[in-house]
C-alpha positions as CSV (number, residue, x, y, z in Angstrom):
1,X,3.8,36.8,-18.8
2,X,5.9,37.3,-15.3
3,X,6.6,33.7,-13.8
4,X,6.6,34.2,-10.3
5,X,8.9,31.5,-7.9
6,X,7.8,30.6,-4.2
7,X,9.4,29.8,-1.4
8,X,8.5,25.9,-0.4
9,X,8.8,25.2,3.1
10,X,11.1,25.1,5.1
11,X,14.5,25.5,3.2
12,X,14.4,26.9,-0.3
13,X,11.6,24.9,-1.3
14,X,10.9,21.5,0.7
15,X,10.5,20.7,4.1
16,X,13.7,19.6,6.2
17,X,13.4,16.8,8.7
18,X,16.1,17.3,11.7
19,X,18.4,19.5,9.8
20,X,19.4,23.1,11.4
21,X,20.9,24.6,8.3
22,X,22.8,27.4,7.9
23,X,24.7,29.9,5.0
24,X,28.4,27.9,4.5
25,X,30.7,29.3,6.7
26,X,34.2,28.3,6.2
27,X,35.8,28.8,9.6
28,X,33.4,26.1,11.1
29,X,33.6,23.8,8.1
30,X,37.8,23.9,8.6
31,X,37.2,23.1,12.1
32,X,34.7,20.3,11.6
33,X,36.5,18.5,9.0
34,X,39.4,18.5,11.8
35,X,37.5,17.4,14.4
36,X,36.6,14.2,12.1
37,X,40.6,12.9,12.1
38,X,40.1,12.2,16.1
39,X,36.1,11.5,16.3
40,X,34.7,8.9,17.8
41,X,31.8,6.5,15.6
42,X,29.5,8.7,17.1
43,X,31.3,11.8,17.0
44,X,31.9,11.0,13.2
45,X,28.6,10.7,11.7
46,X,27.0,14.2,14.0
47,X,29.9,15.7,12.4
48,X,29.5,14.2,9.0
49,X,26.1,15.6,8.9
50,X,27.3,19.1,10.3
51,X,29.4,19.5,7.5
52,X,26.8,18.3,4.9
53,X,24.1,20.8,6.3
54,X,26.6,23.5,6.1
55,X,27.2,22.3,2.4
56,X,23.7,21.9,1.5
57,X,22.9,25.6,0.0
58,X,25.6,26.4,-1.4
59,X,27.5,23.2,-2.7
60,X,24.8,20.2,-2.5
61,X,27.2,17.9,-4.8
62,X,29.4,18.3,-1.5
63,X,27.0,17.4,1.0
64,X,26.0,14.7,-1.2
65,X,29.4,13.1,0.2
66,X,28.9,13.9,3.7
67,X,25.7,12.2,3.4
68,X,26.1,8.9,1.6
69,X,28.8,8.4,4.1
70,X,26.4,8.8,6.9
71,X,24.2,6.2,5.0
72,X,27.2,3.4,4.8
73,X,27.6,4.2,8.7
74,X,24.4,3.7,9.2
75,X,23.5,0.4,7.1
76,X,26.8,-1.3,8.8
77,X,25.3,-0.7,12.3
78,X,21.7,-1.6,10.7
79,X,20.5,2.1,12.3
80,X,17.3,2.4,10.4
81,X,16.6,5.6,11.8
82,X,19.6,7.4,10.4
83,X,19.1,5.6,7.6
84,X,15.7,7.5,7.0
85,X,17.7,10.8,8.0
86,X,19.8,10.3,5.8
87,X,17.3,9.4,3.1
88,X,16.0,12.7,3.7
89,X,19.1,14.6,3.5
90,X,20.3,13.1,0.2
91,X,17.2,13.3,-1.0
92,X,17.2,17.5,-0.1
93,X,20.9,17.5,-1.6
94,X,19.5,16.2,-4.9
95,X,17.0,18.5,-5.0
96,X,19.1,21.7,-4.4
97,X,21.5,20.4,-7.3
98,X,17.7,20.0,-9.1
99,X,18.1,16.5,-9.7
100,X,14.5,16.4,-8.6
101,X,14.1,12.2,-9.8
102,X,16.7,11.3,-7.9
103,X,15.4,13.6,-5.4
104,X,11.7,12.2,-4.9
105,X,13.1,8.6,-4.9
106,X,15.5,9.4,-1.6
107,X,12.5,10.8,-0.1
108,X,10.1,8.1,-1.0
109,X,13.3,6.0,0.3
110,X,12.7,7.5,3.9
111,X,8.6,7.8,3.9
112,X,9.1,3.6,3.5
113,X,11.3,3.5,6.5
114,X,9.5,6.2,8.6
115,X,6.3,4.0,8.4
116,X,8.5,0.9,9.2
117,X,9.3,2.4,12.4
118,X,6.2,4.3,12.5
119,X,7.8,7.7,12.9
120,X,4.8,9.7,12.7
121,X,6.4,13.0,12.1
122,X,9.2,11.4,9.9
123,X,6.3,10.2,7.8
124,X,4.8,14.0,7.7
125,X,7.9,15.5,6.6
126,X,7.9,13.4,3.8
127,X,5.2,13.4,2.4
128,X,5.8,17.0,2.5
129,X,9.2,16.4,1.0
130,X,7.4,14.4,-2.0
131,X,4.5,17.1,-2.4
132,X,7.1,19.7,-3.4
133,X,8.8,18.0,-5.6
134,X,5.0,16.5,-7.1
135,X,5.0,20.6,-7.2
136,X,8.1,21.4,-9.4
137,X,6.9,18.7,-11.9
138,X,3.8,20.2,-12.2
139,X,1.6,17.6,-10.9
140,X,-0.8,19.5,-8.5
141,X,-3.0,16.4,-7.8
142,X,-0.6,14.4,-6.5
143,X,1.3,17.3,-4.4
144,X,-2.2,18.2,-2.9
145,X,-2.5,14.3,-2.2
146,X,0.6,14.0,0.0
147,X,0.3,17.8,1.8
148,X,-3.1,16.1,3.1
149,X,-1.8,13.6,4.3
150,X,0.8,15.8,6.0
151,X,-1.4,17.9,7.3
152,X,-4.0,15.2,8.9
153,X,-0.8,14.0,11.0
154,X,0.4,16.9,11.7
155,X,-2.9,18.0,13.4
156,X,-3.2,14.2,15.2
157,X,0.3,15.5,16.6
158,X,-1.1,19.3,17.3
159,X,2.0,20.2,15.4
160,X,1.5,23.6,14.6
161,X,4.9,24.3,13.3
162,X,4.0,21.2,10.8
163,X,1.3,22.3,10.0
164,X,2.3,25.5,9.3
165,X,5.0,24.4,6.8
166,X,2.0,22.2,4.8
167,X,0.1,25.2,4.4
168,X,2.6,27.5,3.2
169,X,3.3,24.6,0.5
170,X,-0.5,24.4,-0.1
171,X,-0.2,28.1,-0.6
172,X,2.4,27.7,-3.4
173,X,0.2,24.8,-5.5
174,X,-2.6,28.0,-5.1
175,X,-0.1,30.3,-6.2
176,X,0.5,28.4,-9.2
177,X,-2.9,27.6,-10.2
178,X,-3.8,31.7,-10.3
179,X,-5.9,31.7,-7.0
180,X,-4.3,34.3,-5.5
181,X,-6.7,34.9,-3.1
182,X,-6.6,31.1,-1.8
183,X,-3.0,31.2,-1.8
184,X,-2.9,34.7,0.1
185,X,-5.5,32.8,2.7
186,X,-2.8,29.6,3.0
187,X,0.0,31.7,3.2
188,X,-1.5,34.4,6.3
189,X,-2.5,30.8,8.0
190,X,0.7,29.8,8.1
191,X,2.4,32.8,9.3
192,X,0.7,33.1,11.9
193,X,1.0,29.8,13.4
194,X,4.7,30.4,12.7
195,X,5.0,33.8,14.8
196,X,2.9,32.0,17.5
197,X,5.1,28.9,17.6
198,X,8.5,30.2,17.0
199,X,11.0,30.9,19.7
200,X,12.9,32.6,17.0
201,X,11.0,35.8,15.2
202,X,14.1,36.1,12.6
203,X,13.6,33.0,11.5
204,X,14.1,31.4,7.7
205,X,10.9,29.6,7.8
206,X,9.2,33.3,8.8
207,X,11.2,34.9,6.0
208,X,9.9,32.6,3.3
209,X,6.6,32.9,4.0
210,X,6.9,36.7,3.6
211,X,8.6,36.2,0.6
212,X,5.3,34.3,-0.6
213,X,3.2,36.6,0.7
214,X,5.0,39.6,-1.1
215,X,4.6,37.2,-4.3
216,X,1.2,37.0,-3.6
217,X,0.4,40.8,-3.3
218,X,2.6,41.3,-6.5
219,X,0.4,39.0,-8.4
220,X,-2.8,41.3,-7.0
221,X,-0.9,44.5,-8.4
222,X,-1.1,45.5,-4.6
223,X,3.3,46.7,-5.1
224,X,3.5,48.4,-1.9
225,X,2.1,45.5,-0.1
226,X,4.3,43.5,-1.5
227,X,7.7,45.8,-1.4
228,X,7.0,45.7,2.8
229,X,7.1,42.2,2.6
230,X,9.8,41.8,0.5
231,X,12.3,44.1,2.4
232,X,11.1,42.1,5.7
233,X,12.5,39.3,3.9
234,X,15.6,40.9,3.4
235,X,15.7,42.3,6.9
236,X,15.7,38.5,8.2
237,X,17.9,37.3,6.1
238,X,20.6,39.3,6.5
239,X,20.2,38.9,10.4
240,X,20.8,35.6,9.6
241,X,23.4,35.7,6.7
242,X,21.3,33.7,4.4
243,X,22.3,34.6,0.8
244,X,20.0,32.8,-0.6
245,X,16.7,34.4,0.6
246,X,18.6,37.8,0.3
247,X,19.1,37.4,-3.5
248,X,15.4,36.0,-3.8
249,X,14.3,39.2,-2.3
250,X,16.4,41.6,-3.9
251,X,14.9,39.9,-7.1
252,X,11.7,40.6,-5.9
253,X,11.9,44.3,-5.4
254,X,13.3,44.7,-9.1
255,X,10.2,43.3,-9.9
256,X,8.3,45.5,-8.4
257,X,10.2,48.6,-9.5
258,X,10.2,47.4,-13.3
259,X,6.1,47.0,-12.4
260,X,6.5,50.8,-11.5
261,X,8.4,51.5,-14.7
262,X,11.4,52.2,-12.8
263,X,13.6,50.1,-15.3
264,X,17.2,51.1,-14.3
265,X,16.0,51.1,-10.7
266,X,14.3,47.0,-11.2
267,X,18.2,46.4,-13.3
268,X,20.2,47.2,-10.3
269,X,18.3,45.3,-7.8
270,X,18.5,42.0,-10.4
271,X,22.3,42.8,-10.9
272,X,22.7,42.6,-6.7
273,X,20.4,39.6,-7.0
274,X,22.4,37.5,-9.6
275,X,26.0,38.5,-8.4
276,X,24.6,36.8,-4.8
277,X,23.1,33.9,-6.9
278,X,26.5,33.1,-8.7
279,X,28.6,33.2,-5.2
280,X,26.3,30.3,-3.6
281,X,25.8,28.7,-6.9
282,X,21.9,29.1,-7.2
283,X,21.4,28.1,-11.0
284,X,17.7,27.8,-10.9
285,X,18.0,31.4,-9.3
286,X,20.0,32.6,-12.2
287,X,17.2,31.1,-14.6
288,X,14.9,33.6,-12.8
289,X,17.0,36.4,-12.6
290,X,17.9,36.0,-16.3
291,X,14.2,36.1,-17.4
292,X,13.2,39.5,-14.9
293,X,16.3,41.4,-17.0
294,X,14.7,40.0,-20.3
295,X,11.4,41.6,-18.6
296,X,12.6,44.3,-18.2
297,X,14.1,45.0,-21.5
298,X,11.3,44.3,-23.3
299,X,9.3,46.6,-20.7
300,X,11.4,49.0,-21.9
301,X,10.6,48.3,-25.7
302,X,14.2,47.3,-26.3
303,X,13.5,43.7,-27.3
304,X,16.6,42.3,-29.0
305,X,18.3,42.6,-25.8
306,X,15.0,40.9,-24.2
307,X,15.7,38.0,-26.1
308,X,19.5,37.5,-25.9
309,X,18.1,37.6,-21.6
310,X,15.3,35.3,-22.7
311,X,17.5,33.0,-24.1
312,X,20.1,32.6,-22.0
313,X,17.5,32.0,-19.4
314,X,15.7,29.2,-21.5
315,X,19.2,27.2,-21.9
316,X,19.6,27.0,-18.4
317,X,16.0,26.4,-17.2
318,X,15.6,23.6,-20.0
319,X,19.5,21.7,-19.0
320,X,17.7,22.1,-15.5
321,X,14.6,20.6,-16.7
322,X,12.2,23.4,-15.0
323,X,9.2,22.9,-17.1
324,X,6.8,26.1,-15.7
325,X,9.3,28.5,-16.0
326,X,10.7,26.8,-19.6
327,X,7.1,27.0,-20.4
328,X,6.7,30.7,-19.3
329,X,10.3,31.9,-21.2
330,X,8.6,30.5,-24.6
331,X,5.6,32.7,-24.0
332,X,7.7,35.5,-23.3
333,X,10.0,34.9,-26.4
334,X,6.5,34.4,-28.2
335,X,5.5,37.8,-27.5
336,X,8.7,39.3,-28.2
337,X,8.9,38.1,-31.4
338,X,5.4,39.1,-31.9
339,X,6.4,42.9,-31.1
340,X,9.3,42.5,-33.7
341,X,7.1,41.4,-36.6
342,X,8.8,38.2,-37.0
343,X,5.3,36.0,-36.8
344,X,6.8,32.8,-38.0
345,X,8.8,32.6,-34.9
346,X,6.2,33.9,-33.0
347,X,3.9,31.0,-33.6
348,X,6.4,28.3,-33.2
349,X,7.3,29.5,-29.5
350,X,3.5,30.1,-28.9
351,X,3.1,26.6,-30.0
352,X,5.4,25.4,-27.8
353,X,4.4,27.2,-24.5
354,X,0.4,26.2,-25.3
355,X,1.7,22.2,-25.5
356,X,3.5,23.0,-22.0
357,X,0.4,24.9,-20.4
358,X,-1.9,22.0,-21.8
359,X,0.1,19.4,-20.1
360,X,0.6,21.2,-16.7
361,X,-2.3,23.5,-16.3
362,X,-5.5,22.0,-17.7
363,X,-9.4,22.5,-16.1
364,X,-9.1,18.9,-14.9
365,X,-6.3,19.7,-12.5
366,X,-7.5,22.5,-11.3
367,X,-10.8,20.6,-10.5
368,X,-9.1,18.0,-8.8
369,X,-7.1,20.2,-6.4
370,X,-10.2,22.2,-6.0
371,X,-12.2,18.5,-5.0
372,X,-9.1,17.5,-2.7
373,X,-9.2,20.6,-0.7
374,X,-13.7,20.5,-0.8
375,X,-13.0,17.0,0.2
376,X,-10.4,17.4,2.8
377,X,-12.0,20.3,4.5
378,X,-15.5,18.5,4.6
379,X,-14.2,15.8,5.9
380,X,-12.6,17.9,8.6
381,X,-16.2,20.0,9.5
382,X,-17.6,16.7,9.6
383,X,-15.4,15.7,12.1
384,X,-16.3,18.7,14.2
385,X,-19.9,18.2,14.0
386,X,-19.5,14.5,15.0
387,X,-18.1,15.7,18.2
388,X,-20.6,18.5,18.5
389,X,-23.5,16.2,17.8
390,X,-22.1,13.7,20.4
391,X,-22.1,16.6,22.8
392,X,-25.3,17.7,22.2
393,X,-26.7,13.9,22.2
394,X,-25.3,13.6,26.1
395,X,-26.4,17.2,27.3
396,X,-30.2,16.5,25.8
397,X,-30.2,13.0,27.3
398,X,-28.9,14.6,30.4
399,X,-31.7,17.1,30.0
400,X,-33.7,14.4,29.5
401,X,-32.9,12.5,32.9
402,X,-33.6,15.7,34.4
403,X,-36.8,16.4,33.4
404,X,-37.9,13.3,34.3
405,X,-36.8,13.5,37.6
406,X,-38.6,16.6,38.4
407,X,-41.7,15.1,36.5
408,X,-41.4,12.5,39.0
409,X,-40.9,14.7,42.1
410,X,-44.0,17.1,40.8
411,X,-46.4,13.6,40.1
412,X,-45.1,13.4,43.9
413,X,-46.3,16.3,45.1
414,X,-49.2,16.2,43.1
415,X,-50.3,12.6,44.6
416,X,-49.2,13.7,48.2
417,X,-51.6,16.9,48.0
418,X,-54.2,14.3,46.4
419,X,-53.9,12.1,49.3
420,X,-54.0,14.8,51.8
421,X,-57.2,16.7,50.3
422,X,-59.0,13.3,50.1
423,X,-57.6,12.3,53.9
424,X,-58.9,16.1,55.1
425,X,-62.2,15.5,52.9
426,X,-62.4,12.5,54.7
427,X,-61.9,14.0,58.4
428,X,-63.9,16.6,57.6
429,X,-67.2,14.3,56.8
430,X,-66.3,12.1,59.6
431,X,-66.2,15.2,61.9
432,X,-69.4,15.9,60.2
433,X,-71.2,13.2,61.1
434,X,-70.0,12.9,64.6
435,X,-71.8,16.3,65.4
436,X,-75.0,15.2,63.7
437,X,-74.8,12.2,66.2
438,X,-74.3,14.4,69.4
439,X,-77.1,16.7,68.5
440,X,-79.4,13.1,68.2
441,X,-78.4,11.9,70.8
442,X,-78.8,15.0,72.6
């Protein structure tokens, strides 16, 4: 089995409240960190969180430092709303160094003090924030849970760039349940409220939902599909010299050439992926990378390399605690050994990736993602039809008025030409009887 890895919204994989980040660039970093020596209060913590966001990709154990002195500054002056910033931001450092407990408890940190000062899209991003990292661990029912909620404020807002990000993460729980075809419908949504909303068509947020979508279409055997969208990915990135969506991509494309049985081809491009992935220090990138080369090898029947790749890549993803993809290396391993006749082995790892897929993916989950989205989409028709009913309720009682009125005005007319014809009748017999009297009288 290939394990696929999405792009969460908006940065790498969560959703970044306030934060403009960018790849590290060491001439403005230099320049920042002098500007700090002579900054005002003020001053000190926009530039504190400067140098953390240029940090945060590439060295998030750094920005960790920029960050938690932003916090001090902030509880000394009893700023609650850099507080929950900074809450975020710690909390998005924590999860690049995938320290995702300590991650989800910084962001629960901030959702508390976004609702104290009833930040509505403070309390969005975070329960975005938290549905991501609800994602990584597996647990799809309580993701879905806090994406809904997301996405209910975010429309109350009319964000559409919000809402755009909730989707693309809804996408991913999709993507990772096997509905491709829901995740592909997710993923399209959200692009296109992106490329309708954004100033900026070379954007990161557009680039990672191509990246998805290429995913997607790989997943569908649709390659060509998904090599487009891959190298748009690329295309972006490099605009914007973000190494990290460049390596994703490059990863990508070895996929799909090993998919093609292009081996050498699929090597080179997860070679140029990995070399980038060292330089910014992407270890859960590495896992990945480390698992398509053991694809590839065993692709290419030459398993005892598979496995040293398989390996490698299982020591790192489990010291990372990545459960999914540990879970998929033990399948692959599984298989591997299959191939090589060893069964013993075989059946151990089997074992062990069938006690992982039991506790992640089971029928229940997938029901109760399924119920969450029935129940959050009903409720959301329902809504509609309330307001339509409503509308049709005050044109039919308007309709109403109206045909009484012109009931009225006929009932009118009706008694008027009643009144007239009797009157005339009358007239007419009075007129009558007058000539009979002449012609007596006469």
């Amino acid at each position: 089995m290939k394990i696929r890895i999405l792009i969460f919204a908006a940065i790498c994989f969560l959703t970044f409240y306030g934060t403009k980040i960018n790849a590290q660039n060491q001439y403005l970093t230099d320049s920042l960190t002098n500007k700090l020596k002579t900054a005002t209060e003020n001053q000190k913590l926009e530039i504190l969180n400067e140098l953390g966001n240029e940090y945060l990709m590439n060295l998030p154990v750094k920005a960790l430092e920029y960050y938690f002195e932003v916090l001090e500054i902030a509880k000394a002056n009893n700023n609650k709303k850099e507080q929950a910033a900074s809450f975020t931001k710690i909390g998005q450092a924590y999860a690049y160094s995938v320290n995702l407990e300590k991650s989800i408890n910084y962001f629960r940190k901030s959702l508390v003090l976004y609702l104290e000062l009833n930040d509505s899209s403070g309390i969005s991003n975070a329960y975005n924030n938290i549905g991501a990292i609800y994602s990584h661990f597996g647990e799809y029912k309580k993701s879905f849970q806090n994406y809904q909620k997301a996405i209910k404020i975010d429309e109350q807002l009319g964000n559409d760039i919000g809402i755009s990000k909730t989707l693309n993460n809804i996408g991913v729980n999709y993507f990772y349940c096997g509905e491709y075809k829901k995740a592909l419908e997710n993923f399209n949504k959200s692009l296109t409220l992106k490329l309708e909303n954004s100033e900026n068509k070379k954007s990161f947020n557009i680039a990672n939902t191509y990246v998805n979508i290429g995913e997607t279409y790989y997943m569908l055997k649709e390659y060509r599909k998904a090599l487009d969208f891959y190298q748009k990915s690329i295309e972006i990135g490099q605009k914007i010299n973000n190494k990290s969506i460049v390596a994703a991509s490059l990863n990508c494309i070895g996929e799909v050439y090993d998919a093609w049985g292009k081996f050498q081809k699929a090597r080179e491009y997860y070679k140029a992926s990995n070399k980038i992935k060292k330089e910014i220090g992407d270890e859960r990138g590495i896992v990945i990378t480390l698992l398509s080369i053991g694809n590839s090898y065993k692709k290419s029947l030459d398993y005892q390399t598979a496995l040293k790749y398989y390996n490698l890549s299982l020591k790192k993803a489990e010291a990372l605690k990545l459960t999914i993809i540990v879970r998929d290396i033990n399948e692959n391993i599984a298989e591997t050994y299959f191939l090589l006749g060893n069964f013993e082995l075989a059946y151990l790892f089997q074992k062990q990736f069938i006690v992982l897929k039991d506790s992640i993916f089971n029928e229940n989950i997938h029901k109760q993602i399924s119920e969450l989205q029935t129940k959050y989409e009903t409720e959301k028709i329902e809504k509609e039809l309330q307001v339509i009913n409503l509308q049709i309720e005050k044109n039919n009682s308007k309709i109403k008025t109206q045909k009484i009125i012109i009931y009225s005005l006929v009932c009118f007319f009706l008694l008027i030409l009643v009144f007239a014809y009797l009157i005339r009748k009358q007239y007419q017999q009075k007129k009558k009887a007058n000539i009979l009297l002449e012609k007596q009288n006469h």
